[in-house]
Structures are given as C-alpha cells and as structure tokens.
N, C-alpha and C positions, 0 to 999 in steps of 0.2 A: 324587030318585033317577032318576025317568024323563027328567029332563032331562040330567043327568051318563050314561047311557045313551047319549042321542042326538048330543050332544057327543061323545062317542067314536068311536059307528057314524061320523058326520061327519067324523071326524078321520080312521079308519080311512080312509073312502071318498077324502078329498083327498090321503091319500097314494098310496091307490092309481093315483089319473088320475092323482100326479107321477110315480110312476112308471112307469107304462102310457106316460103321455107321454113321458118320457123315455127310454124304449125303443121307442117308436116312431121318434121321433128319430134316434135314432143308429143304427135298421135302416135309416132311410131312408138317411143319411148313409152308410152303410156299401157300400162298391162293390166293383170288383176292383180297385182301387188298393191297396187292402187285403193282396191275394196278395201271394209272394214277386216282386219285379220283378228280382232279378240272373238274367241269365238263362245257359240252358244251352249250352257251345259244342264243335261237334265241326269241329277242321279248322280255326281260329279262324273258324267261320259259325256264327252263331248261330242255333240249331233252334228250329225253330217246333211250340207244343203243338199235337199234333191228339187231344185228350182230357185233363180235367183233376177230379178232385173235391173241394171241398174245405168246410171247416166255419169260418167266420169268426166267434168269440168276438163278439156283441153287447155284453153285459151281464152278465160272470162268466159262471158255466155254465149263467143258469138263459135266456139268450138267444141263442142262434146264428142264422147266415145259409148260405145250402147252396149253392155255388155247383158245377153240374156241365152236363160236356157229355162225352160218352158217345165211345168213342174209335174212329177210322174208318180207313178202307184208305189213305190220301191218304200218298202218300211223298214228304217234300220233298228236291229233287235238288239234292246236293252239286259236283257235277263226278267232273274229274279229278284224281287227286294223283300225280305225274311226279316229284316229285325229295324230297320228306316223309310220313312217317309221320302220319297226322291223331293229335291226341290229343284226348281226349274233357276237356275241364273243367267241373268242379261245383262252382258257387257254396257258399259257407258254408252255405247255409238249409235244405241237401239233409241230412239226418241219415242215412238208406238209399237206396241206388239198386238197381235188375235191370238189367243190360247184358245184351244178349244181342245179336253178329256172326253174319250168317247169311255165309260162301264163296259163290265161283260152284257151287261140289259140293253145297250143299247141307248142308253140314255147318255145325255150329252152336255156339257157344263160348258160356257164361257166365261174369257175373262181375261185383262189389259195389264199392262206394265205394274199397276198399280197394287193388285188381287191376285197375280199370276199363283201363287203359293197359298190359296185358301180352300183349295177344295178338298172335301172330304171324305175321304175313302169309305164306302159304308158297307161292302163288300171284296170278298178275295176274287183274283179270277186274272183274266187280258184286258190289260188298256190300252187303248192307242191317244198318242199326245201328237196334234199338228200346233206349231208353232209357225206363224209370219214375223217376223222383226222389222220394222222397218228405221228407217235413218232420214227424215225429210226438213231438217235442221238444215239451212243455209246457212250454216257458224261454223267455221269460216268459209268464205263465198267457195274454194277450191275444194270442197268436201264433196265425196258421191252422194248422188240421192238416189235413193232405192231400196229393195226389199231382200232378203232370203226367205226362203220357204224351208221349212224341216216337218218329217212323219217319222216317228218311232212308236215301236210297239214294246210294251215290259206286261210281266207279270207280278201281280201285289198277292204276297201270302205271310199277312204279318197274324198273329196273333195275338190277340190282348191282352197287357201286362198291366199292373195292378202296381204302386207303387206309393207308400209311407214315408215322410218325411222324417219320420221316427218311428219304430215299433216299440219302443218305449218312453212314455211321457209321463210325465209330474204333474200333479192338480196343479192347475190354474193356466196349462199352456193350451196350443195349438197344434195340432197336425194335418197338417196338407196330405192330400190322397189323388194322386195322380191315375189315369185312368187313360192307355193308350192302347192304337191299334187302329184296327177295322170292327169299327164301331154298326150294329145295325139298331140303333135305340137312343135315347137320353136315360143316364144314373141315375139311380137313386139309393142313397146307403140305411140298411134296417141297423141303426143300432141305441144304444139306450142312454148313450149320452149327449146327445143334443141333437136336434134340424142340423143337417145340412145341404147349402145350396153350391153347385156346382156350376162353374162358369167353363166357356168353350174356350178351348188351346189351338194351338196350329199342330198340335199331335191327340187331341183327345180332347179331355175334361180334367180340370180341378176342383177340387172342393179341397170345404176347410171343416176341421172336427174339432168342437169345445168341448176341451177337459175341466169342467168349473173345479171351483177351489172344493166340493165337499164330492165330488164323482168316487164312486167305489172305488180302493184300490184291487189290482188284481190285475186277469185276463179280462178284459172284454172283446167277445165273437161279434163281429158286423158281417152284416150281408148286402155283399152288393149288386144291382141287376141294372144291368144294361143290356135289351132287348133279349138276343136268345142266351147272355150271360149272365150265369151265377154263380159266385163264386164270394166264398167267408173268407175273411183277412180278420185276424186278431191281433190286437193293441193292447200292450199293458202299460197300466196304470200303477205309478209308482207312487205313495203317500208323499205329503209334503208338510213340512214339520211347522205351522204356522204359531207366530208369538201371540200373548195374551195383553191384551191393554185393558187400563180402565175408565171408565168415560161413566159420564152423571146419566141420572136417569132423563129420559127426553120428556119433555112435557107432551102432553097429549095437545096436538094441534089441530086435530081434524083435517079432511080432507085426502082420505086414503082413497074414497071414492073416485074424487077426481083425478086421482094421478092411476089409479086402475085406466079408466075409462079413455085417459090421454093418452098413457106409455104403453100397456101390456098390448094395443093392436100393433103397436110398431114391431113387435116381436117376429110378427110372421109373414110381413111382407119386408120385399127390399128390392133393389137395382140389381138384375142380371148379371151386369158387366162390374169389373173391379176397376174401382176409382181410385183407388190408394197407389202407392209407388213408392217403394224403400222405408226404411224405419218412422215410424210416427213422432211424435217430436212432445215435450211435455208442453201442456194449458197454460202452464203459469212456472212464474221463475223462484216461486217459495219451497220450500224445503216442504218433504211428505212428512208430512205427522202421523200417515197411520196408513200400512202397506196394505196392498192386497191378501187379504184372506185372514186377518188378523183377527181372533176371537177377541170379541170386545165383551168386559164384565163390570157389571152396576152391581155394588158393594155385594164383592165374592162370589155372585151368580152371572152364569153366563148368559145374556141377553140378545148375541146375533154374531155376527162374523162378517167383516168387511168383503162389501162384495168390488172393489173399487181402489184408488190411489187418491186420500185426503190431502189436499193442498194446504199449509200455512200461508195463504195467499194473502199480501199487502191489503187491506181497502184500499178502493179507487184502480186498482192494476189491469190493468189490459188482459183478458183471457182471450187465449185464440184456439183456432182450429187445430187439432194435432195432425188432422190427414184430411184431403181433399173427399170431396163427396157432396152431396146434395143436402141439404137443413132442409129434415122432413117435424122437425118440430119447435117452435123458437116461442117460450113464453112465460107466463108466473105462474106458480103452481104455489097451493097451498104449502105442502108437504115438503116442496125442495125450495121453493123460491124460484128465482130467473131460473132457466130451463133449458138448455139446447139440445136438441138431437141431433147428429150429421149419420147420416147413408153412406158405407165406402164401399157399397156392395156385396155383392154375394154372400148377402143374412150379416155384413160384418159392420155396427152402429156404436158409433162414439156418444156419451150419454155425459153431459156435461151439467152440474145442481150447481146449485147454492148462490147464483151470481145477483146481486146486485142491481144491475142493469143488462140487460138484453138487446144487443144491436144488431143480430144474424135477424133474418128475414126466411118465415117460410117456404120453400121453394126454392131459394136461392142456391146455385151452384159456388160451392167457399173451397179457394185453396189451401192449404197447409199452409199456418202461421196468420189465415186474416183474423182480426180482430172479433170475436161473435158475443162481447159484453164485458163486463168490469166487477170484479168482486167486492164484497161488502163486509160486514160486518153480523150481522143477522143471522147465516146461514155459512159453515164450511162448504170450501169446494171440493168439491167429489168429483171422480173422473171416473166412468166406469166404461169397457169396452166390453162389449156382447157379441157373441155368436147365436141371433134371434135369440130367444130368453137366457141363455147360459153365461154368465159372466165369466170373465179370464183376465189373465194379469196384465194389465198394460204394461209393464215395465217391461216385459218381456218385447211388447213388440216397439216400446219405444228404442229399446238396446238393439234390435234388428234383427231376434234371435227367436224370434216367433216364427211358428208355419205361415203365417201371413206372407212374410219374404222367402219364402222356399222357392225355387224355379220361377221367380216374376218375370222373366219374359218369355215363359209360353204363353 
C-alpha cells in the first residue's frame, strides 16, 4: 500500500514538472509577436502605439503574460492634408475603439468603431486624433485581450471645391453639384432653374439641379453660399429637340382645385436624407406611348407638352414603385384618378396618375418594385419625376444616367 502511495505521489509530482515545464516554455516562447500586428491607419500613415495593455493567453486560463507600457504625451506628427479628408482605418482585431478629434477651438468630438469617419471638418487649422482600439473578443479562447492607445497631431487646410456632374446639360436632365472641403455653413444654390435641396456627404454636401424640359437654353450663372463662401459656377443648358404628338381634346372634368390643394404643397417639402439607390426601375411593363417632353397638339394647335413618361399599361397590371422612399400621398383625385406620390428625398418625388386602384398607404416606407395599385382603363398612366415643382425625364434616370446616380456613395 505504501508503495502504490508513493507511486502516485511520483506520478503526481512528474506530471507536475511536465507541466510547470511546459508552461514555462511557452511563457518563455511567448513575445509581442503574439499582439494584434495589423496595424492602425489614420490618413493612410500608420500610427504609432504610445501605450498599450494587454493579457496574452499562455496555457488556457490558468497562464497568462501581461504585457503593458503605461501611455504618455508623445504626439506622432501627421502633416498636412491639402486636398483629402484623412480617414481613420481599423484593422479586423479591433472589436471596440474611443476616437476622440480635438479642433483648433478646442472643442472636442467623439465617436466608436462604428462613426469613427463622420466628423466634420468646419475649420482649417491643428487637430489632434487619440485613438484606444481595443480587442476583448475571446474568439478564439488563445487570442490577447487588450488595448493600444495612439495621439497624433495633423493639420487640415483643405479648400472648397465646387464640382458639376456636367457643365453642360439637355432640357429635361439632372445635375449633381458637389460641394467639398471645410465647410463653415449649410448650401444653398441662387439659381433660376429650380429648388434645390442638398443632402450631407462624408466629404461635404450634394445637391441636385432640375433642368425641366422647357428651361432656357444657354449659360445659366448660379450662386452658391455656404457660410463665409460665395462663389458663381455656370451651367449650360443645351436645347432638346422634343417630337409633336396628337391627342383629342380633354373633356373638362373639374377638379383642378383639388389636385392644386393635394399635389402643389408636396412641391416644397421632402426627406433630408436620399432614399433612392442606383437607377429607378419602370411602373409598368407597357410600352411608352408618349415621351417625356413631347409637344402634344388637338387639331394642329398646340395644347401643352408632356411633363412625364405615358404608360400603355394593361387594365388590371400591377404598378410599382420605381425607387424606394416614403408615400407622402396615396389616393383619387378627380383630375388624375388613383394617385401615388413617393418621397426619394432631397426635393426628389416620384408622382404616379391614372391608376385604377390604389394599394400604397400614406406614410408608408415602399421599396423599389412594391406593388402601390393596378391600372385601369379610365385614366392613362403617367409617370412623372420632380425635382420639388420642376419635372425631368425619367428615362434618364431610369437608364442610370441621371445626376441622381452621380457619386452615390458619398
């Protein structure tokens, strides 16, 4: 017995030095090679830790390694940036980050893994960027946990640039006006062919300009003011050769009042933010009978000019949405019949007549391609897209060659 005793204790004790040794071993073996190596870049320069703490897994949990250095004033100096926006990138191993921009004022932004790249510059001058990263994901259990700290200082002296999707456009388009830099204001463009509203970029401001089908041709001078900037950009407008059709005269139906009173407030309100994404898509699968911008004539006079894309739509056919957005108006109108409006934002509204039946709901947020009513026989369908009162060609931006798609993912 006292030998099967000691036999044991012995067994006990050699497994113990294998494993003592074997975790000796692998602390020794165990370096900073070990830490996360992808590293953090602001500006694409890669920032140097000045403070880091971290816990490096030996041997499960019951062996760690503590590797720390305590974090200090030292600011690594970035430069200048003259003509980009720096962005801050965080390798995969980062699970949580603290960003915090300090201005030349003094004033101070936060902001997380998520936002790290949304502030905005409203002044030139010294910034200082501290970054924490940290990595506290036990995936897989042998991974370090812990933090780097990084301080760099740069200086922002961008100037603002003004930029045209086209300096020359055809009645009936679009043109995007880009508007970057170091911003001290919110846009706003003086010019005499249409409202425009301006939505926020990760480099500035966009906005969109309606060239309706009957806009002067020529130079048109715009002014644009964003806080202490002004500054005229000129657009010209190139005629566009629209065909003649002829259509019977309309009987008088009454009800111009109400369709005043319904559609022309939509004109000047809309959603800030842009709902739309990539070319819009046609309402209906019938062939156009009557293009945008088409002088229409009741016997040899001319009577108005297509502000829209006329559907030969089936009775009974499913109409859908052409582009996402909000149904800020869904109903019967004297004048048009069934009725949709959809919101894709920034002043830009899809205006859908003639339907049959009405199934979109006021309020309601609709995708591209859902169903928002069924064509009839009563009423052609009419597709008309607006920039707040100024109508433009949909075809264009159903082809995807509209400023609508200019730079969409700023």
């Amino acid at each position: 017995m006292r030998k099967l005793l000691l036999w044991l204790v012995m067994v006990v004790l050699m497994v113990a030095l294998i494993l003592g040794g074997t975790a000796a071993f692998l602390y020794s073996r165990t370096g900073e090679d070990a830490l996360p190596q992808e590293p953090v870049t602001f500006g694409e320069t890669t920032l140097e830790p000045n403070g880091w703490d971290w816990v490096v897994p030996v041997l499960g949990d019951s062996v760690s390694k503590n590797y720390q250095s305590p974090t200090n004033l030292t600011v690594q100096k970035l430069g200048t940036f003259t003509d980009t926006l720096p962005q801050l990138v965080l390798p995969e191993w980062v699970t949580r980050a603290e960003v915090t921009i300090t201005a030349p004022d003094g004033t101070t932004w936060q902001a997380g893994v998520e936002d790290c790249n949304t502030y905005t510059y409203t002044q030139n001058g010294a910034y200082e960027i501290t970054v924490t990263a940290y990595h506290q994901e036990n995936e897989p259990p042998a991974d370090p946990q812990g933090w780097y700290a990084y301080r760099a200082g740069y200086t922002m002296q961008l100037t603002p640039t003004v930029t045209l999707s086209t300096e020359r456009a055809a009645q009936g388009s679009v043109v995007a006006i880009m508007l970057s830099g170091i911003l001290d204001g919110e846009p706003s463009l003086d010019t005499d062919l249409g409202d425009v509203w301006f939505r926020k970029t990760t480099s500035g401001y966009m906005g969109y300009i309606p060239v309706t089908y009957n806009a002067e041709s020529g130079d048109h001078t715009m002014t644009l003011t964003c806080g202490s900037l002004t500054q005229q950009i000129t657009l010209s407008v190139s005629k566009t050769e629209y065909g003649n059709a002829s259509v019977e005269a309309e009987e008088e139906s009454g009800g111009a009042e109400e369709y005043r009173n319904a559609i022309w407030p939509l004109y000047t309100t809309s959603e800030s933010e842009k709902l739309w994404s990539g070319a819009f898509q046609r309402p209906s699968a019938g062939e156009v009978s009557m293009g945008y911008g088409v002088v229409q004539m009741v016997d040899g006079q001319r009577s108005g000019q297509s502000t829209g894309l006329t559907y030969a739509a089936q009775p009974g056919e499913t109409i859908t949405a052409p582009q996402s957005g909000k149904v800020v108006f869904a109903g019967m109108l004297t004048l048009t019949g069934g009725t949709v409006v959809i919101d894709h934002g920034c002043g830009v509204k899809s205006y859908l007549y003639g339907l049959q039946t009405v199934t979109a709901q006021q309020g309601q947020t609709i995708a591209t391609g859902d169903a928002v009513g069924t064509a009839g026989e009563e009423h052609d369908l009419i597709y008309e897209l607006r920039i707040g009162s100024k109508s433009v060609d949909p075809d264009k931006a159903i082809l995807g060659s509209s400023g609508l798609q200019y730079r969409e993912s700023e």
